[in-house]
N, C-alpha and C positions, 0 to 999 in steps of 0.2 A: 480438418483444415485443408486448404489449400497446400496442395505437393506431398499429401500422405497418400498411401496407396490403402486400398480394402484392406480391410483383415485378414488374414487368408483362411478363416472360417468363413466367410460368406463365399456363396454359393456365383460361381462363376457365369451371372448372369449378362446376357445380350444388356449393352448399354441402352438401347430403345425401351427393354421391357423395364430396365433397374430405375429408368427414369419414371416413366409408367407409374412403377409403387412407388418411389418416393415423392412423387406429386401426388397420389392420395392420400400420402404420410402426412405430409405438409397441409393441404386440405381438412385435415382434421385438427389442424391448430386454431383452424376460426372456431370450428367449436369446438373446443378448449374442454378442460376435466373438468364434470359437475359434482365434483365437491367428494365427500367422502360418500366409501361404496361404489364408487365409479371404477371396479377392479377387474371390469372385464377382459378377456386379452384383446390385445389389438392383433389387426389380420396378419403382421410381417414376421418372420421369423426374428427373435432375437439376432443373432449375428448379423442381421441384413440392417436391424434399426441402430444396433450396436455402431456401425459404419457410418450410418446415416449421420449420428450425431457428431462423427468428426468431420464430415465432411460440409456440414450444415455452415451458411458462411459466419463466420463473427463480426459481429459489431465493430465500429471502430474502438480502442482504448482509449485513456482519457491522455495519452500523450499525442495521439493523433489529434483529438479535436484542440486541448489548449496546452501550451506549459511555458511560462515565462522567457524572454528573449533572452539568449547569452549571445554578450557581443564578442568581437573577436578578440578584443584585449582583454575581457575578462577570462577567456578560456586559453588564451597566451600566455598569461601571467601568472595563472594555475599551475600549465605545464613546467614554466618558468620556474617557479618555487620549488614543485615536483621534482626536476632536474638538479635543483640546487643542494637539494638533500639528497637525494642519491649519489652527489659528487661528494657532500660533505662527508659522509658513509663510510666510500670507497676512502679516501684518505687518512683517514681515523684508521680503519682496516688495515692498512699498508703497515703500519706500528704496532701489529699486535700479532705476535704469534699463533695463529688460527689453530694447530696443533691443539693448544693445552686452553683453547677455549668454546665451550660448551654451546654453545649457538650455528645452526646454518646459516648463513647470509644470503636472503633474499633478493637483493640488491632493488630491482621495480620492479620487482614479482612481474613481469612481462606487460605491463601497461604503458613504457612509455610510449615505445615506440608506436602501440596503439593511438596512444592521445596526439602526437606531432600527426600520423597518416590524419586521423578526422579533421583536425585544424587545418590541413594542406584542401581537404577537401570539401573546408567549410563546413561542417558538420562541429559547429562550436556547441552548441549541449551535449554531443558524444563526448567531445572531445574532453571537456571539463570532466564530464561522469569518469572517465578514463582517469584522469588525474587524479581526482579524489577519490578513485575505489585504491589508485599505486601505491599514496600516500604513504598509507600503513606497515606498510613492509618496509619503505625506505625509510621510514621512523623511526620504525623498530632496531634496526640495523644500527642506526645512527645514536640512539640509544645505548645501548648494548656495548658498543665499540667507547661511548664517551664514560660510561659506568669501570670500565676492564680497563681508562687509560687514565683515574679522577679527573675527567674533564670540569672544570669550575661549572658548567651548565648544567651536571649531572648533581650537583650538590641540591639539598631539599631546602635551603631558604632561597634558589635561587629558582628553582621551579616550582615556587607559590609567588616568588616575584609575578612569571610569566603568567599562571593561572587567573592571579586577578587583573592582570595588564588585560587580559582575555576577556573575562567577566566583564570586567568596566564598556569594552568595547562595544558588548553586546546588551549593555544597559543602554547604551547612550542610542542606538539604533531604536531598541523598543518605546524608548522615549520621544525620539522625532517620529515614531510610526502612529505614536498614540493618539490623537485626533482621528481619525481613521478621516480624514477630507475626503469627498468620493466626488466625482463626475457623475459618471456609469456606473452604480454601485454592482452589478453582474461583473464587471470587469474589475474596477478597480478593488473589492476587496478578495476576489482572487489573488492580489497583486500580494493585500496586505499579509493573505494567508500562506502564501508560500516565503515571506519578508518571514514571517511568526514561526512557522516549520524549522528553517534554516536556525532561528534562535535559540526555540525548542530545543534542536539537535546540541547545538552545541553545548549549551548548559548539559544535557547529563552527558554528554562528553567530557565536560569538564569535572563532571559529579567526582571525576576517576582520582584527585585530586588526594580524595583522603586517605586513598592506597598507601602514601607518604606515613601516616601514622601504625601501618600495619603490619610490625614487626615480623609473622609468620612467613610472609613471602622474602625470598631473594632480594635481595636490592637493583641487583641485573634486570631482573623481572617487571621492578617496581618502577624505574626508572626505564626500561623500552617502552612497559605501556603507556607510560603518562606524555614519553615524546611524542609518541604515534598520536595520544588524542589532542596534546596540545594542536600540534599541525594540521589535527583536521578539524580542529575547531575555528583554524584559522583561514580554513578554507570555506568552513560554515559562516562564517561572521563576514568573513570578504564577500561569500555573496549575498547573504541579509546587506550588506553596504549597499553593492552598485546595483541589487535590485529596486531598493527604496528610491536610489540617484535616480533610477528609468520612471520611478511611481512620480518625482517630481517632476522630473521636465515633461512627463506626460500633461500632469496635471497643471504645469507653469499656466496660467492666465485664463483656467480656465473658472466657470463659475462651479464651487464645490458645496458642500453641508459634510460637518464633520458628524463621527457617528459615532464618537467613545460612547454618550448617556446611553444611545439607543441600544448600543449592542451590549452597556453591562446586563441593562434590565432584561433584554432577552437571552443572554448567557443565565440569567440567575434562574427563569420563568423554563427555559429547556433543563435545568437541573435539577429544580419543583419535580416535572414529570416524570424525567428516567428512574429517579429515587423514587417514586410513586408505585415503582413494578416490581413485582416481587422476586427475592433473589433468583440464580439461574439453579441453584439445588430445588428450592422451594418449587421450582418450574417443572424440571427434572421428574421429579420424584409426584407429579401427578399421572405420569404413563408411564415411568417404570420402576422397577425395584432397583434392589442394590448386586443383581448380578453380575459380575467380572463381564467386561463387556464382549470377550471373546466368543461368549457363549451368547449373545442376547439375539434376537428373531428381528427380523425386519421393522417389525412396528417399534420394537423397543431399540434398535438402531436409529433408527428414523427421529424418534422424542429427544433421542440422546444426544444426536447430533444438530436438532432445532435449537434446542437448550443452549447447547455450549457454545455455538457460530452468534446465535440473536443475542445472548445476555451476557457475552463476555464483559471484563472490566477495562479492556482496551483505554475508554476514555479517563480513567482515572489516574494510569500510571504515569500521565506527565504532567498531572492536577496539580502539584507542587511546583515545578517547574515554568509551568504555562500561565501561573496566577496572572501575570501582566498584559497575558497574549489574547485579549478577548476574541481577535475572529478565531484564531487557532480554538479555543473552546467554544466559540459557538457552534464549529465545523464539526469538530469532534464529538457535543451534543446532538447534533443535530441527525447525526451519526447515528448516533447510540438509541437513542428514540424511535427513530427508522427503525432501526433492529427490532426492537423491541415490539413495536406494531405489527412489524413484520409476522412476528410467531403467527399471533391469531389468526391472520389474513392465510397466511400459511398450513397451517392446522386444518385449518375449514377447508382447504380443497385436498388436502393428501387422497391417494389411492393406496392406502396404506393398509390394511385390516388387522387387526389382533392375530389372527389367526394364520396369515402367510408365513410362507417358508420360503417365498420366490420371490422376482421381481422382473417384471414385463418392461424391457427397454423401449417399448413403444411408448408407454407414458413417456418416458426420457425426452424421447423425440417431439412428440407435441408438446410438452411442457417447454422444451425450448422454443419452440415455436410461438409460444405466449410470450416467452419472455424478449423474445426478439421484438415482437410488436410492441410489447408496454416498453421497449427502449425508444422506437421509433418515436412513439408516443410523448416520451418526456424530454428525454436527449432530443432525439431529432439529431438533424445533418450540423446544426450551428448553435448550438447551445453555450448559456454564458459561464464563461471561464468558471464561476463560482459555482457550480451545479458539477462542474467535472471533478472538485475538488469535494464537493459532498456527498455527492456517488460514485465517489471511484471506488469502494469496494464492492456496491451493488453490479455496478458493469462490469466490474470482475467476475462476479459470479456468475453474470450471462454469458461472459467471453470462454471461462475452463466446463462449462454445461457439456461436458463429452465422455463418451464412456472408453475407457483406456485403462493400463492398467499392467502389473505382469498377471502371470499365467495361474488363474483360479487352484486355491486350493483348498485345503481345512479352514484355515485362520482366515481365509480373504476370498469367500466363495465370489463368484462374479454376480451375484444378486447386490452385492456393497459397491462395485463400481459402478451399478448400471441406478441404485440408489441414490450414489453420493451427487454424481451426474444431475440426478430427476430433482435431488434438493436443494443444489446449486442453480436452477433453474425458477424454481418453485420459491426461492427469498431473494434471489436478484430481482425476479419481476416484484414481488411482493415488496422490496424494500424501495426500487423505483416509482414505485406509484404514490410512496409516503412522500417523497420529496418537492413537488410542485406546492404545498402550501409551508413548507419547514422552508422552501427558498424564501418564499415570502417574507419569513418571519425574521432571517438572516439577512436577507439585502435590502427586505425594506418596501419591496416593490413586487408584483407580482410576474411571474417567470413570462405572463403575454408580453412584458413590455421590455423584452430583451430585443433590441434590433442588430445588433454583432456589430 
């Protein structure tokens, strides 16, 4: 990346010659690896391709291209709240003898002053992010201190009051959200999917509720954690609020098509599919055995780690939660299926052999180099908010395609960094290329007819 220096294994070459190889490097990414057996070395020393791939430029991330507008009062009011409990904390604190009790005090674990500097700077999505990573510490604290002095708010019929005042909150939002009305369906159910996110989050936020019945922990304990997730639930629900309030006035007067019917049947038809693929062991266990994986050779790194990144259960673990959030599941299927296609496309090009011991980081290097173009290709410079939110893990995996790392040894020879590297490369593209017809299927529309 940009502002890292060489490695200081690579060879202290003239910057005209270093340019020289690295444009033949690059050069060789039009034509790209022909599939398996293509294991010949390529011309550059390791260390040099090693380099190359940090220095290769990245793509832009999915917060550069789209992420919902926070206005300045939303990211004020944040801080606000923020501030409000850290003061509440400190005063509570002043009445307890800190000596004979068992907790550090946090106080803003050092974020607020963060969050006021971005709001002065206008940097209102930092500044919120700021807030709501503080939250939890001054929560905690606030908690802890209302437990150690019987504050009435620290009582357990009075923080299931709070927990459903919470819950309710964030039904009533999923409920105005539920027609999904679209304009620009690229744009606007991005809107709805990060409205869904923010719900998401908070419900197993709020999951923390039944800690209350769990007599093995501390009460001190029981009672910091459920402050911390109450307030940040309430930070999650506040912005599923004023994001919906932006989704309407956007959409005030405009001509819309709601899209609950359309998107149950395609949340139901993307979960036909991914349950159609066989599990990630059943995957697994067709290239490799059951050897500890410390010990296992390239090829069997390589299957091991296809398996476990393409057919993880990621999309399941907020299936209970998210029952009501149809974009949120169709993004998240849509997801998942990507993966999953992803293997074979995957598979079919490895430079991998049964039989290595090593691994040539010049694939690395043109492997990224594929993948940079199949982004150019889908993404592109102006892509619609909803594609940012259905491959942001794909563009993640073009974005970290670098070989890095500490210093090789038994456990972590540098063939598994310069691996990890080649396959982060090798299913980002692969999983980019699935997504122009799964947008389709999610917005409704095909991805030609995204004008920004």
């Amino acid at each position: 990346m940009d502002g890292r220096r060489l490695d200081p294994m690579v060879p202290d070459l003239l910057s005209s010659t270093r340019r020289q190889l690295l444009a033949g490097a690059a050069g060789a990414t039009v034509v790209g690896t022909a599939g398996v057996g293509a294991t010949r070395p390529t011309a550059l020393p390791d260390p040099l391709t090693d380099a190359a791939t940090r220095h290769y430029p990245d793509p832009p991330g999915t917060r550069d291209l789209w992420r919902p507008t926070v206005t300045e009062t939303h990211a004020r009011e944040a801080i606000e709240f923020f501030a409000e409990t850290v003061e509440a904390a400190a005063r509570l604190r002043e009445r307890i003898d800190t000596e004979e009790l068992d907790h550090h005090f946090l106080g803003d674990g050092g974020w607020l002053q963060n969050a006021r500097d971005a709001l002065a700077e206008g940097e209102y999505a930092d500044a919120l992010w700021d807030a709501r990573s503080g939250i939890q510490y001054a929560a905690e604290d606030l908690g802890v201190a209302r437990t150690y002095l019987d504050h009435p708010e620290a009582e357990p019929d009075r923080l299931r009051e709070r927990f459903d005042a919470k819950r309710e909150r964030a039904r009533a939002v999923q409920v105005a959200v539920r027609p999904y009305p679209v304009a620009e369906p690229g744009r606007d159910l991005a809107w709805y999917y990060r409205i869904e996110h923010e719900l998401v989050r908070s419900r197993l936020t709020l999951d923390w509720e039944d800690r209350l019945d769990d007599s093995s922990e501390p009460p001190v304990d029981v009672v910091a954690r459920l402050e911390q997730n109450l307030r940040r639930a309430e930070l999650q629900i506040d912005a599923a609020e004023r994001f919906h309030a932006l989704v309407r006035d956007r959409l005030d007067g405009a001509a819309t098509t709601p899209q609950a019917d359309r998107l149950a049947t395609v949340v139901d038809e993307l979960r036909a599919e991914v349950e159609s693929f066989p599990s990630r062991n059943a995957v697994e266990r067709r290239y490799v055995g059951e050897d500890d994986d410390s010990s296992v050779t390239p090829y069997e790194y390589t299957h091991r780690r296809l398996a476990w990144w393409l057919f993880d259960l990621d999309y399941r673990v907020v299936d209970d939660v998210a029952r009501d959030s149809l974009v949120r599941q169709a993004v998240d299927l849509s997801e998942a299926l990507a993966d999953r296609r992803a293997h074979e496309t995957a598979v079919d090009r490895l430079v991998v052999e049964p039989d290595d011991t090593d691994f040539d980081s010049g694939h690395t290097f043109r492997e990224r180099g594929r993948a940079r173009s199949t982004y150019r290709n889908v993404v592109g410079s102006n892509p619609p908010p909803l594609v940012t939110r259905m491959a942001e893990r794909a563009i993640s995996d073009v974005r970290v395609a670098e070989v890095e790392g500490a210093e090789p040894d038994d456990r972590y020879p540098w063939w598994r960094a310069r691996l990890d590297a080649y396959l982060y490369a090798l299913i980002g593209a692969a999983k980019l290329a699935e997504f122009p017809p799964l947008y389709r299927r999610v917005a409704g529309e095909p991805l030609s007819a995204w004008e920004g």
